[in-house]
C-alpha positions in Angstrom: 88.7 91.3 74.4 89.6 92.9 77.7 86.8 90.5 79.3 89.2 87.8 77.8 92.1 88.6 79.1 90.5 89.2 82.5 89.3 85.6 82.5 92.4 83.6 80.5 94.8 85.7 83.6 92.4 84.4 86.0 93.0 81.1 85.6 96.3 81.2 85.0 97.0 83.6 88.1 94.8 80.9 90.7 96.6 77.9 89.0 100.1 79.5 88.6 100.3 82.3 91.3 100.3 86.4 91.0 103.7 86.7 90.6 104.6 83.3 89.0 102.6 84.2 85.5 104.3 86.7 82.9 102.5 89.0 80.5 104.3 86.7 77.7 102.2 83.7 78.7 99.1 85.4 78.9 99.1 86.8 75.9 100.7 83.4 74.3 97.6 81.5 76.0 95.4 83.5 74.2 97.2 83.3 71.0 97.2 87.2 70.8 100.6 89.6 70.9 101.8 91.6 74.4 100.9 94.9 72.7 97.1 93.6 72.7 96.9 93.4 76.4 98.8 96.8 77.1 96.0 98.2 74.5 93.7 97.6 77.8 96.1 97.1 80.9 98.8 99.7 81.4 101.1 97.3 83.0 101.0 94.0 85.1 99.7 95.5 88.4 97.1 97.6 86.3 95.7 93.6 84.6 96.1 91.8 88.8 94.1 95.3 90.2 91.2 94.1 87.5 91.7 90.3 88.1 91.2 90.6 92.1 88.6 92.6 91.7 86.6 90.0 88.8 87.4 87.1 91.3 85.9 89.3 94.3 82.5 90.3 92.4 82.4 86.6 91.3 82.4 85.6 94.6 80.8 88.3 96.4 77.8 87.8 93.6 77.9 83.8 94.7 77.3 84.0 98.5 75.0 86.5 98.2 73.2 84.3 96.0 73.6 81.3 98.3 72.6 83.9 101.5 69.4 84.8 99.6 68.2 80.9 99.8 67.8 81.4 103.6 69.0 77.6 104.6 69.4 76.9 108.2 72.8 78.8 109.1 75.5 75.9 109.6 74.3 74.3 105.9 74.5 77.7 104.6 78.2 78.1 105.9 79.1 75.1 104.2 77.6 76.0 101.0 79.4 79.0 101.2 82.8 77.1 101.3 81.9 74.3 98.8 81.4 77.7 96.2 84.3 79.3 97.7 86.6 76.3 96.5 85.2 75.8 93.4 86.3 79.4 93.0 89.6 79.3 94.0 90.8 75.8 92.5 92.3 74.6 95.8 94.8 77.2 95.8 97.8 75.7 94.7 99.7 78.6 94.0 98.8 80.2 97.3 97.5 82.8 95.4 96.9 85.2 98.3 100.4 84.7 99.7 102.2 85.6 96.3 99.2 88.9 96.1 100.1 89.6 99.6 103.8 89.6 99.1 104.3 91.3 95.4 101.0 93.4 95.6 100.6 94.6 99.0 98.3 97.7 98.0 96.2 95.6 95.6 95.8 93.0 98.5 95.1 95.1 101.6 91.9 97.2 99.3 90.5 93.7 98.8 90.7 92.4 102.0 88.9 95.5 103.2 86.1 94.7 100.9 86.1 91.5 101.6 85.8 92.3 105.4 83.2 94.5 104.8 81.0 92.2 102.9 82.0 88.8 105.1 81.1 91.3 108.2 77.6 91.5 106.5 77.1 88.1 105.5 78.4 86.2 108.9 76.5 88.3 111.5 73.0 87.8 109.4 74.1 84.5 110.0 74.9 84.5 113.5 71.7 86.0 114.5 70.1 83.3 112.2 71.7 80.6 114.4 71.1 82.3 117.3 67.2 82.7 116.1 67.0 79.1 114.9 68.2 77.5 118.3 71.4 76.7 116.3 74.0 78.9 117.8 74.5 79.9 121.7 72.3 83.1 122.3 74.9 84.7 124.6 77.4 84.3 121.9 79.2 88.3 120.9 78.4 88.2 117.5 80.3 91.5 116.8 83.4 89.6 118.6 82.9 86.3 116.7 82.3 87.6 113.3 85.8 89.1 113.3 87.4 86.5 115.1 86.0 84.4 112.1 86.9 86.8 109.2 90.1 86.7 111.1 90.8 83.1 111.4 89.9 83.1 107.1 92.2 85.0 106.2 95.4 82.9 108.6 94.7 79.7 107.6 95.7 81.0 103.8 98.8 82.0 105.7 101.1 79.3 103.7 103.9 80.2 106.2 101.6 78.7 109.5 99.8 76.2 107.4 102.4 74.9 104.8 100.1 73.3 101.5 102.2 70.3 101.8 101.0 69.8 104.7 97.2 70.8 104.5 95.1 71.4 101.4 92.9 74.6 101.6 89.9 72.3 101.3 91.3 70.4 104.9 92.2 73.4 106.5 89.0 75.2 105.9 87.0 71.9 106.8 88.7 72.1 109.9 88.1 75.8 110.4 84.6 75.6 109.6 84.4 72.6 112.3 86.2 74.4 114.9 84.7 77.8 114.7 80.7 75.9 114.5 81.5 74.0 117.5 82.6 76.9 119.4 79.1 78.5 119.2 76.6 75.5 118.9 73.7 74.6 121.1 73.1 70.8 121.0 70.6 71.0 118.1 73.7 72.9 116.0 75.8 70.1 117.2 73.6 67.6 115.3 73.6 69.6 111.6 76.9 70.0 112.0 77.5 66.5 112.7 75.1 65.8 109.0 77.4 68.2 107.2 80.7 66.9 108.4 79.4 63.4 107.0 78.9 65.1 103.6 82.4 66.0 103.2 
């Protein structure tokens, strides 16, 4: 049961928001009483700590996955994102906005994980690039990795990028595009170019 209401608040949280979802409709979505999900959550910040953490694993699990397959670096980026959104349905809700807002602890120990495994997974493929004739070889792939992980996390920043305005499927397309052409030889130029027509 608890793996249910981990999943059913899941979807509800990344279509609805964090803050915008009670306990009364996630127990009335799963046609069970309140009392059932207090049996396993001690309150609401006790069920979004265990939510968070399910989406991160999922994720985490998926581009390690995709990182295992050992594709040439700029397709491997873009996999990464196509999984990413299928993940995160778009983020209507700004999800991380309303988790950064109401749940400030819950959101800062994930976005250290997630630094620490994004810090892992974009410097492998930095020095991939770089190997691979993809990337610039005097690129600072310390400085750029962060840069990166950085620029990630402010284009979710609803209050720069407004979702009115840009979808999170635009503004990471964009992202993607900028931070590639940054740190491409000519040859990355060219597989960038092939991805970009993919979109």
């Amino acid at each position: 049961m608890k793996e249910k209401i981990i999943e059913k608040s899941n979807e509800l949280f990344l279509n609805l928001g964090f803050k915008s979802v009670t306990m009364d409709e996630i127990a009335s979505s799963l046609g069970v009483s309140k009392k059932t999900i207090y049996k396993y959550f001690k309150n609401k910040t006790d069920l979004v700590a265990s939510v968070t953490e399910y989406i991160f694993n999922n994720i985490s699990s998926g581009i390690n996955q995709i990182c295992s397959l050992n594709k040439n670096p700029i397709e491997e980026v873009f996999d990464i994102k196509r999984f990413i959104m299928s993940n995160l349905k778009d983020e209507k809700s700004s999800p991380q906005y309303q988790l950064q807002k109401y749940y400030p602890k819950i959101f800062a120990s994930i976005r250290q994980k997630q630094f620490e495994i994004m810090q892992v997974c974009v410097i492998q493929n930095l020095n991939d690039g770089i190997q691979q004739g993809l990337y610039r070889k005097e690129i600072d792939v310390e400085f750029i990795s962060r840069i990166y992980f950085n620029g990630m996390i402010s284009i979710k920043d609803k209050e720069l990028f407004p979702l009115q305005n840009y979808s999170m499927n635009t503004l990471m397309n964009y992202y993607l595009e900028y931070h590639i052409r940054g740190i491409c030889t000519e040859k990355g130029l060219q597989q960038l170019e092939n991805q970009l027509k993919q979109k």
